[in-house]
N, C-alpha and C positions, 0 to 999 in steps of 0.2 A: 504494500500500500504506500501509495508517496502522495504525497503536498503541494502543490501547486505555490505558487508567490502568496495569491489571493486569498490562500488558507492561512495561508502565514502569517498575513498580517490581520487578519483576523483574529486570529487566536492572539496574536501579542495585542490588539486593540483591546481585545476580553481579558486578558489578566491585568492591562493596566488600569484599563476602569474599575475592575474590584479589586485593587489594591487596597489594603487599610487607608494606608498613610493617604493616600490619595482620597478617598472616601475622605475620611476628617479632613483633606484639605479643603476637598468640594462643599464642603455641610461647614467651615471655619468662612470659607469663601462665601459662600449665599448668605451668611448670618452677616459678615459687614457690611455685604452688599445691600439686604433689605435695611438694616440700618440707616447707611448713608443716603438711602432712598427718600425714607419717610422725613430726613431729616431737608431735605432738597423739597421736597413737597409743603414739608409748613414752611422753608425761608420764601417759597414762592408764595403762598397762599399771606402769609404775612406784607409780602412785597408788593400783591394785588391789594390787597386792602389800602396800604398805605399809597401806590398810584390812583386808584379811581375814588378813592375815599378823601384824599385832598388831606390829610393831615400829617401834621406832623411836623419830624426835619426839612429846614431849611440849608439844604445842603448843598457847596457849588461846586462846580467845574463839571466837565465833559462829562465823566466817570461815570455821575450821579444825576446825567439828565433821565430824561423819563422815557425818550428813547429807550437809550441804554437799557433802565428799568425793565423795558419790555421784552426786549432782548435776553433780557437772563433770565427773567422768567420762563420765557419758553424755552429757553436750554435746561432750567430746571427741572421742568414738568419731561421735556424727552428724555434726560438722562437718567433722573426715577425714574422713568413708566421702564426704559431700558435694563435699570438695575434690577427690578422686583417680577420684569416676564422671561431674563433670560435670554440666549441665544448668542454663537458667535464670541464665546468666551472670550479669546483673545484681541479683540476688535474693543468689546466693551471694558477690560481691562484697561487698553493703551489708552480711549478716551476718557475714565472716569479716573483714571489718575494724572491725567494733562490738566483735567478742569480742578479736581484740588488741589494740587499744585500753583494753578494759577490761582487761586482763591487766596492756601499762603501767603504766596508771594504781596498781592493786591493789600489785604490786611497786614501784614507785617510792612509793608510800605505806610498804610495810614499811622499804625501803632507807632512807627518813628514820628511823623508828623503830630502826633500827641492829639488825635481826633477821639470824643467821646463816646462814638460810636461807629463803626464798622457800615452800617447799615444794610447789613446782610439782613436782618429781621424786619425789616420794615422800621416802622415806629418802637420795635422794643428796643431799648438801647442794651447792646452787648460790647464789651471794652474792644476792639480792632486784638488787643494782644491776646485775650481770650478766644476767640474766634481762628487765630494766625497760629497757635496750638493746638484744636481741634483740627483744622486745615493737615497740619504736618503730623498729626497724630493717624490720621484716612489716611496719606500719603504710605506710611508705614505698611497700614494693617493693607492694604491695598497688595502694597509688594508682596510681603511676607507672604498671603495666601494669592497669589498669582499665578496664573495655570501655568503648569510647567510644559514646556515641550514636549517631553518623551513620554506624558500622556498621554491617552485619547481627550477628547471634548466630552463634556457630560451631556445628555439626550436632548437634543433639540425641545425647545416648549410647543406643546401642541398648535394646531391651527389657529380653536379657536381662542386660545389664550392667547394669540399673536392677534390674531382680529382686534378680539376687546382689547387688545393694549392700543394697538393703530387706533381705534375708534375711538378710544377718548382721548389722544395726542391729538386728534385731528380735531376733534370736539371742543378741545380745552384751546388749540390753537386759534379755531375758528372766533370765540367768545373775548379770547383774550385780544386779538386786534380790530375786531368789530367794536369792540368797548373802547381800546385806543383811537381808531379812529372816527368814532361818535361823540367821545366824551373829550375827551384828553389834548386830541391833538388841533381840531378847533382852539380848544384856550390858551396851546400851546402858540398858534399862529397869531391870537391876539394880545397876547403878550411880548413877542418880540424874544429875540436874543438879551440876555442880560445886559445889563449895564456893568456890574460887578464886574471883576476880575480882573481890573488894573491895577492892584496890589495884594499884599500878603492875607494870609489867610487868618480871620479873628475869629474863636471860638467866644459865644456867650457858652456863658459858665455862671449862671447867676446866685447861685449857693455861694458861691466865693468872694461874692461883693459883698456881703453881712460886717457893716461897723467899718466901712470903710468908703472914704471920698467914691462918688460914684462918677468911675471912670471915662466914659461913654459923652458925657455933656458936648465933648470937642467933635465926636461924629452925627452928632444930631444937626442939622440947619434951625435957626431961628430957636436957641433951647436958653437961651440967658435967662426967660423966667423960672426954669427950672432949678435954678441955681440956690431962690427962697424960697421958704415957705412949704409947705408939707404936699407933697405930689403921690398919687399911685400913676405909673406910667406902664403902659400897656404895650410891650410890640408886639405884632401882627403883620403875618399876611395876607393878604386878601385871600386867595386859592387856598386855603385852610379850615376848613369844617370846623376843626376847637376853635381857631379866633372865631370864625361867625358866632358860634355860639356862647364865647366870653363877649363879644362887643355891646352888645345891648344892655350886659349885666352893667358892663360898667358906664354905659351912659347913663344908668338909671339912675345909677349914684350921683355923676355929674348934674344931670337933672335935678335931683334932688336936694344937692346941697343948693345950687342954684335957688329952686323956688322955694324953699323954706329958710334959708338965710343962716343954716347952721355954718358954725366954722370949723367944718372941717377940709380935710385934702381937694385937691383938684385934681383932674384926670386929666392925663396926656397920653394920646394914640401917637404911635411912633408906628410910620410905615417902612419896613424893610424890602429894599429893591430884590429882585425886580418890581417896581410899584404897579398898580392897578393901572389896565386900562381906561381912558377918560369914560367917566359915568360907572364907573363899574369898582371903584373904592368903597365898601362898608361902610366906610368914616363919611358921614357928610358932613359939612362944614356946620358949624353953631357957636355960639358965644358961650355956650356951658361946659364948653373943655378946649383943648390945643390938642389940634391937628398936626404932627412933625412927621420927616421924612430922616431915616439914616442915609449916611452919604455913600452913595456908593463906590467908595475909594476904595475899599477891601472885597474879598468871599467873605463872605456872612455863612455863619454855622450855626444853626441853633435850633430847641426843639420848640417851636412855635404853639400857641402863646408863651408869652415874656413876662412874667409881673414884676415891679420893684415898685417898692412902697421907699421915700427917699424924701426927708427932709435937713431945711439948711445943706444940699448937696450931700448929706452922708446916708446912706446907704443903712433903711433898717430892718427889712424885711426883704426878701425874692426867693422864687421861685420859675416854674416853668410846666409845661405839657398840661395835661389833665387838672393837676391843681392849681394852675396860675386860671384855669375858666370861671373861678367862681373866684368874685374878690374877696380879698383876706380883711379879717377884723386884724385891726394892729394896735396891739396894745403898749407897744415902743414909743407911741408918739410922746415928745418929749412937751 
């Protein structure tokens, strides 16, 4: 009895696949893999939210337009759906360890720039350095269980588990730029290219102005009143869901101290560039607060709303995001 080539490699294809070692590499393999899947899945589903949802970081440069935004999104959603259905071991190996790789690299770039958040999560802030260690930590486990050569491939995934993975790549594709191009990039064209980005990059950081000269008076236009007297000061952007919904809180104050004559603070709306298209500012003009604009001499970073609560120029309360929406009672005033 003899063997033909075709048996032969058959037979070696059958012992390598039921190797042990190779088994736990396959089953150590699919465990990182769905991991780093699911976790590609919420930084995108987080990233959607934070693109059509209009909140949050105010973040500049190229990197961080909403292009881009969309962009990675759908390489997020293809390289899950690709992790979690299989096929082509080697092919999805070289590409899912290119993309964190590149992820590292991207984060550990901002983490030198001393950025407070990554914005890999959308709106959740996660430190660029913590994320640039998670990055290089995949890159590892990625290698480490990497199909080896002188294995076989483990069994193709069925038809229809290739189907349903195409079907909602194609699905989620379809949803995701039907929405950019509905929502997003209309306001994208009426707002214009930045103005920003002819100098260095300022992080607000408002926890760290507490009992201290409030810094910022020199990038405001028209802020000398700010200088006395007890202010809560409001930044906003317009394309921002939390300011619409902090701005009315605090006109009502303005309002308020206005037509009842108490003395306390006044409100000052600070608009952060890129500013509103004409007619399309929240802030309408009135005599019951100050209307100011930041200068757009720097990139502006920050998580949108802004509050500081700020008299005689010293800095006594602030805050940001969620909690700067609803004005703070300050019990500091001197």
């Amino acid at each position: 009895m003899s063997l033909d080539a075709g048996s032969i490699d058959s037979a070696v294809s059958f012992k390598d696949a039921t190797d042990p070692r190779e088994s736990r590499r396959l089953r150590a393999r699919r465990s990182v893999e769905v991991l780093l899947a699911l976790l590609l899945l919420a930084a995108a589903g987080l990233k959607a939210y934070q693109l059509f949802g209009n909140s949050g970081f105010v973040i500049p440069g190229f990197i961080h337009s909403k292009a881009i935004l969309a962009v990675v999104i759908q390489m997020e959603i293809l390289l899950s759906s690709w992790l979690l259905i299989g096929g082509f071991a080697r092919g999805r190996f070289i590409v899912a360890i290119i993309c964190f790789a590149l992820f590292a690299f991207i984060a550990s770039f901002e983490a030198l720039h001393a950025l407070p958040s990554c914005g890999c999560f959308g709106n959740v802030k996660v430190p660029p350095t913590a994320t640039a260690v998670w990055d290089i930590l995949a890159v590892m486990a990625l290698w480490i269980t990497r199909p080896r050569w002188r294995w076989a491939d483990p069994p193709s995934p069925s038809r229809r588990l290739v189907f349903s993975g195409v079907a909602v790549a194609v699905l989620s594709a379809g949803a995701l730029w039907t929405g950019y191009s509905l929502k997003v990039l209309p306001r994208e064209r009426q707002v214009g290219p930045s103005s920003a980005g002819d100098g260095d990059l300022v992080v607000l950081e408002p926890r760290s102005w507490l009992n201290k000269p409030f810094g910022l008076l020199g990038e405001i236009d028209r802020s000398d009143s700010l200088r006395h007297g007890r202010w809560l000061i409001l930044f906003y952007h317009f394309d921002c869901d939390s300011c619409l919904e902090a701005i009315p809180r605090y006109m009502s104050i303005a309002t308020s101290m206005t037509s009842t004559g108490v003395n306390g603070p006044r409100v000052a709306f600070i608009a952060m560039p890129p500013v509103a298209p004409a007619g399309q500012d929240p802030v309408s003009p009135s005599s019951d607060y100050s209307r100011l604009v930041l200068r757009p001499d720097h990139d502006w970073f920050a998580t949108t709303p802004v509050v500081a609560a700020i008299e005689d120029g010293s800095v006594l309360w602030a805050d940001e995001g969620e909690i700067a929406v609803h004005p703070p009672t300050i019990t500091q005033w001197r």
